[in-house]
N, C-alpha and C positions, 0 to 999 in steps of 0.2 A: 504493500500500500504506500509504504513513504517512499519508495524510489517511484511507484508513480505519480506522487506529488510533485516530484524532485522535477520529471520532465513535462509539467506543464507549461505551456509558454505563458509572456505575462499578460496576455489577451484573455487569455481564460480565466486567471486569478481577477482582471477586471469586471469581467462578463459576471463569472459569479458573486464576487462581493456588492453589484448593483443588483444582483437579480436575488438576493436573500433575502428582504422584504417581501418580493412575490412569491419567493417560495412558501415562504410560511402561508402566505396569505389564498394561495392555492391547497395546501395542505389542511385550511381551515375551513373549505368548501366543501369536502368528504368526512370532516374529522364528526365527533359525536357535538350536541351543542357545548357543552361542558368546555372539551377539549379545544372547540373553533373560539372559540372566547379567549382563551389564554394563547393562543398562536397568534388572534390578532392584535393583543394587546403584545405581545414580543415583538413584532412588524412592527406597531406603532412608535413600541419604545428608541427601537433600532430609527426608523425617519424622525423620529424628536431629537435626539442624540447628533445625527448631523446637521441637522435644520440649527441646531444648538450653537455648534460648534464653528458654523462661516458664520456667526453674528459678531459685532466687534463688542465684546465686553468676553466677564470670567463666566467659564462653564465649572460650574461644578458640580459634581454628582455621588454617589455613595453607591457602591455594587456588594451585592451579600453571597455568600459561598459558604458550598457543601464540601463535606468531606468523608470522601468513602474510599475503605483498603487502600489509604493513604494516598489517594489523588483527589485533586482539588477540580471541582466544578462551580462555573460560575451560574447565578438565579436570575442575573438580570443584569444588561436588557436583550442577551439573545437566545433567554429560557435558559433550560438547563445545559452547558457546554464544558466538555475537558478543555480545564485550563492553559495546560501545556499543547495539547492536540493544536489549541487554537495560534500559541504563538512559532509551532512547528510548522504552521501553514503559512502566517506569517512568513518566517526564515525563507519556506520555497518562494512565495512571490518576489520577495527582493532579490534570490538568486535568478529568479527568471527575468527579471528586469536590469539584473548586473550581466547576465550572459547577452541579454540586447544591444546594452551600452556599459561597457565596464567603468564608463564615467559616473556610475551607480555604484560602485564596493561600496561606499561609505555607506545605503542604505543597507548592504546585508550585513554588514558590522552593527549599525541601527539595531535592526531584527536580532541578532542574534544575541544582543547584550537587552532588549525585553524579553528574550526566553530565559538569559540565566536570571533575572528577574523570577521572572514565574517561576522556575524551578525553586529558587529564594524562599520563594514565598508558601510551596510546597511543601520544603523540607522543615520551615518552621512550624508547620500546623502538625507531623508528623513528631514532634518533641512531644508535645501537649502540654507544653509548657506557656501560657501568656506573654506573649511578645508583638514587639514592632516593630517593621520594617518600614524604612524611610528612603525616599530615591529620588531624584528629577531627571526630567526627560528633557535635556534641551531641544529645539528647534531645529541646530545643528548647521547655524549659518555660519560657522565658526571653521565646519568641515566642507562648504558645498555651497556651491555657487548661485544666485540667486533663480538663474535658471533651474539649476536642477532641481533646488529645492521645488521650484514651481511646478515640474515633470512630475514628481512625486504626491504630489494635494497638499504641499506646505504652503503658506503664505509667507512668503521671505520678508514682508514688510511688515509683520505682526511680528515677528520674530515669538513665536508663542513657545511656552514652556508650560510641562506638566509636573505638578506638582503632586505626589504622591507618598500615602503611608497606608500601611497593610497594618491592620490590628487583628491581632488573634486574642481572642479573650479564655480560650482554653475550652470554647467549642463547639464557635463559628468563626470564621475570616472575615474583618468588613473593610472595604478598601476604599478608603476616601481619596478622590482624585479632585484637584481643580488648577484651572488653564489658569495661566500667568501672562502677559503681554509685556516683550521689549525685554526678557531676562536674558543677562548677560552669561557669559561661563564664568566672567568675577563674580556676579552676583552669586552663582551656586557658590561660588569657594567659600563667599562670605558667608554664607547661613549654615555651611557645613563648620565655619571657626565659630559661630555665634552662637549658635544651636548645641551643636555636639562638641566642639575644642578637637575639632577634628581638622588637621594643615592640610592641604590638600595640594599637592605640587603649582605653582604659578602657571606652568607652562598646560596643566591638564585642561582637554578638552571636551567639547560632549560626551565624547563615547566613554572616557576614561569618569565623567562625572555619572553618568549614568550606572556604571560598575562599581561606580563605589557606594551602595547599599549602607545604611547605619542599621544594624539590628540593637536595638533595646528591652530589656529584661522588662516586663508589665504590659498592658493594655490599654495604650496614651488613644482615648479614642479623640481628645479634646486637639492634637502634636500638629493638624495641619491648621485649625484656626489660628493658633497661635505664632507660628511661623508665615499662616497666608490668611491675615484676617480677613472674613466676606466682604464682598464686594455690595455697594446699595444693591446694583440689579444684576441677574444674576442669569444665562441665557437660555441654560435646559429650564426654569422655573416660566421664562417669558412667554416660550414657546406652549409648554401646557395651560399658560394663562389666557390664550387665544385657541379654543379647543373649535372654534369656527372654521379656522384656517387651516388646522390640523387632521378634524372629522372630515371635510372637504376632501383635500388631500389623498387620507386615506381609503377614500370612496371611489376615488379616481384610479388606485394602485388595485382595490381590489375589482374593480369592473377589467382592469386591462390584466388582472394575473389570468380572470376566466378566459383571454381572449386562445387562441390555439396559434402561436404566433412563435419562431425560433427565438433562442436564446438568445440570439445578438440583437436581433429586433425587440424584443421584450428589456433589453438593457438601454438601447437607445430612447425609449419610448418613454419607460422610468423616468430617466435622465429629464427628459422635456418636460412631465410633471416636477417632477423635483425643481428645476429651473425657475420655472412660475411660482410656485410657494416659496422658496429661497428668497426669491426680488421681493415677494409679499410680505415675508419676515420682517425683510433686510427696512423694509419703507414703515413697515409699524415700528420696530426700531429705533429707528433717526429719526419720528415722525415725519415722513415725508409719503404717508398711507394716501392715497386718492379714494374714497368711497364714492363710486360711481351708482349709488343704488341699486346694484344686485352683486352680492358677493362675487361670483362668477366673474363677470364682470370686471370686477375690481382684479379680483388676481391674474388675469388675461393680461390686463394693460399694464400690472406691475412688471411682467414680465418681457411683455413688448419694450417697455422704455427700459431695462438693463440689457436686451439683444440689441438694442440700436446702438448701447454705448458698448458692446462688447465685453458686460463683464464675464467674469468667472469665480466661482464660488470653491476653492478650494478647504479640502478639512476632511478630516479623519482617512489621512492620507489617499485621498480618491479628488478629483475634482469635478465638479459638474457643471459644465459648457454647453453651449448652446450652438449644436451644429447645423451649419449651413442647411446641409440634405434636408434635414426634419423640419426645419423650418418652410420649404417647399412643399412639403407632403400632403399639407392638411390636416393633421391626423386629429382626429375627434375624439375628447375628453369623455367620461359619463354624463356630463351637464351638456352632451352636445354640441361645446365652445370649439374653434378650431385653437390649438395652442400655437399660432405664428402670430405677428403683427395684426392690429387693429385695424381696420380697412380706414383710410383715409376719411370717410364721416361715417357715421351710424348712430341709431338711434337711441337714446339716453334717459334711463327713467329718474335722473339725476342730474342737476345744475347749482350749483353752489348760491348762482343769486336768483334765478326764477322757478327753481322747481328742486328748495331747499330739502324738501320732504316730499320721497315719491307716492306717490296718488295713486291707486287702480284707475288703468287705461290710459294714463298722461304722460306723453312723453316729448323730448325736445331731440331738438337736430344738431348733432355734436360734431365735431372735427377733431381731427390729429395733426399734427405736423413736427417733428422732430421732438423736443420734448416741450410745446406748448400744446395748450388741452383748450379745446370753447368752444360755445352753444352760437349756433346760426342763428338762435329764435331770440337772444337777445343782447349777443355780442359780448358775451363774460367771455376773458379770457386771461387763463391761469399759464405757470411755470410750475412743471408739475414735479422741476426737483426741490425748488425753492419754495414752493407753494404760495410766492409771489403773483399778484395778481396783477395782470400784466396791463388790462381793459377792464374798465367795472361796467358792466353790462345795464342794461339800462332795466328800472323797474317798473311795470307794468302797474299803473295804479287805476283801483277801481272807479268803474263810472260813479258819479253824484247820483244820487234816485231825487230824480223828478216827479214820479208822479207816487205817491202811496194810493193802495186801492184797500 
């Protein structure tokens, strides 16, 4: 089995880590109703998690584990999974991505210093002794060029670090992780001299800080607030705080898992959905949300105005782009909506200054053009990154009553 890991190419390590959400979410369409309930909510956790993760603020989250004949499985959020299995698969895709481009080692160096992580984290549970393990995950700009970092789904300009501690309380593992933005490889030194009076060579770099694990004697479950106080807001909490955007979403992934469609199509397809909710995020976020009066709607055209500017959403080392082809396709969402660009006018049950609140059967004649947004019927017109209003549209005011009867 692991040497056929070994020669997977890294197109199929792609294919499948986009297509695991659909798996489950196809698995949850035969499974009993019981069983379909806890597969969809693992789907879900799995697209909250990276929906989380390209937002610009701290992610952080707490994952709970099993242990049985002394191997570790994780509960959440991709159900129940062998811990090590998982980061052995890891280790293959970066080899498969170093055999592509050797300009890659540094990420199977990456990979395989998270498995002796997890093995770490293993062999402390199998003491049965309460401890904790302490580690950060640079970014790894330190080793890789901004490009490559971006080949891989880093953000070279977030320069994000993870921050991580394993508690074992002597008879569950609970592993608190949360994202860091802009941490240096001094700044690990520093929290590794502050924290623990641990020197750590000047010259060490990520992979050398990442291998250097602090194991401590008790069950600090309190070790990463106090080294990484919360942040006010906070991205996996954002993301379930908008369960519109999310339920949405998710109704979309599973209408297109029932479709009978090949693997590499069902992964591009994803990707388009994910696309549109990601821009949808990213705009409640920074407040720069357009409510065009039907949800639909709204998340279409968040997604139209970040293909026009060409972004890309990378995190949790995968990125999600928005490619040409599928943008010509048309391809039709559950709601019916085509996910490409906004036709240049269409019909709008929403206008900021004449049809503040949409009405059954009322609707106004909109426009698009680059990223300005406005109504034909009475000349609003907005900046939909700024949300500067560009033309203040004129308001219709009611006739005087002449006559009472």
């Amino acid at each position: 089995m692991e040497t056929a890991e070994f020669h997977k190419t890294s197109q199929d390590f792609e294919i499948a880590r986009k297509n695991h959400s659909l798996r489950l979410l196809c698995d949850s369409l035969e499974a009993s109703p019981a069983h379909s309930r806890e597969l969809y909510h693992q789907a879900r956790d799995l697209e909250a998690s990276h929906i989380a993760e390209i937002l610009d603020g701290e992610n952080r989250n707490k994952f709970e584990f099993e242990s049985r004949d002394g191997k570790l499985y994780a509960l959440q959020p991709e159900g129940v999974v062998d811990w090590q299995a998982m980061h052995r698969n890891g280790v293959g895709r970066a080899e498969a991505i170093a055999r592509d481009n050797p300009r890659f080692d540094f990420y199977t160096d990456i990979a395989r210093a998270e498995l002796e992580e997890a093995q770490a984290q293993e062999a402390m549970v199998q003491t049965g002794e309460p401890a904790t393990l302490f580690s950060i995950s640079l970014a790894g700009d330190d080793i890789a060029s901004s490009w490559e970092l971006s080949q891989i789904g880093r953000n070279p300009e977030a320069r994000r670090a993870f921050v991580r501690a394993s508690v074992f309380d002597g008879q569950k593992l609970h592993l608190y992780s949360c994202s860091k933005d802009s941490m240096s490889t001094q700044d690990a030194i520093e929290i590794y001299k502050d924290f623990f009076k641990v020197d750590l060579p000047p010259e060490a770099n990520s992979i050398d800080i990442l291998r250097g694990c602090i194991q401590l004697p008790g069950a600090h479950h309190d070790l990463l607030d106090r080294i990484v106080p919360p942040a006010k807001r906070e991205t996996y909490r954002f993301v379930l705080e908008n369960p519109d955007l999310l339920s949405a979403h998710m109704d979309s992934l599973q209408s297109l898992a029932s479709q009978n469609l090949s693997s590499g199509l069902l992964a591009e397809y994803a990707d388009n959905l994910r696309y549109d909710i990601m821009s949808s995020y990213t705009h409640r976020f920074e407040g720069r949300w357009i409510d065009l009066g039907s949800l639909a709607d709204s998340v279409v055209y968040a997604g139209a105005i970040e293909r026009e500017a060409g972004t890309q959403y990378p995190g949790c080392d995968t990125i999600v782009a928005q490619k040409n082809t599928l943008a010509k396709t048309g391809y039709v969402n559950a709601q019916g909506l085509e996910l490409s660009l906004l036709p240049k006018e269409f019909d709008s049950e929403f206008c900021p200054n004449c049809l503040p609140k949409p009405a059954p059967g009322k609707k106004v004649k909109a426009w698009r053009k680059g990223d300005r947004l406005g109504c034909k019927d009475c000349g609003h017109e907005v900046d939909v990154c700024t949300k500067r209003i560009v033309h203040q549209g004129k308001k219709t005011k009611p006739r005087a009553k002449i006559w009472s009867w």
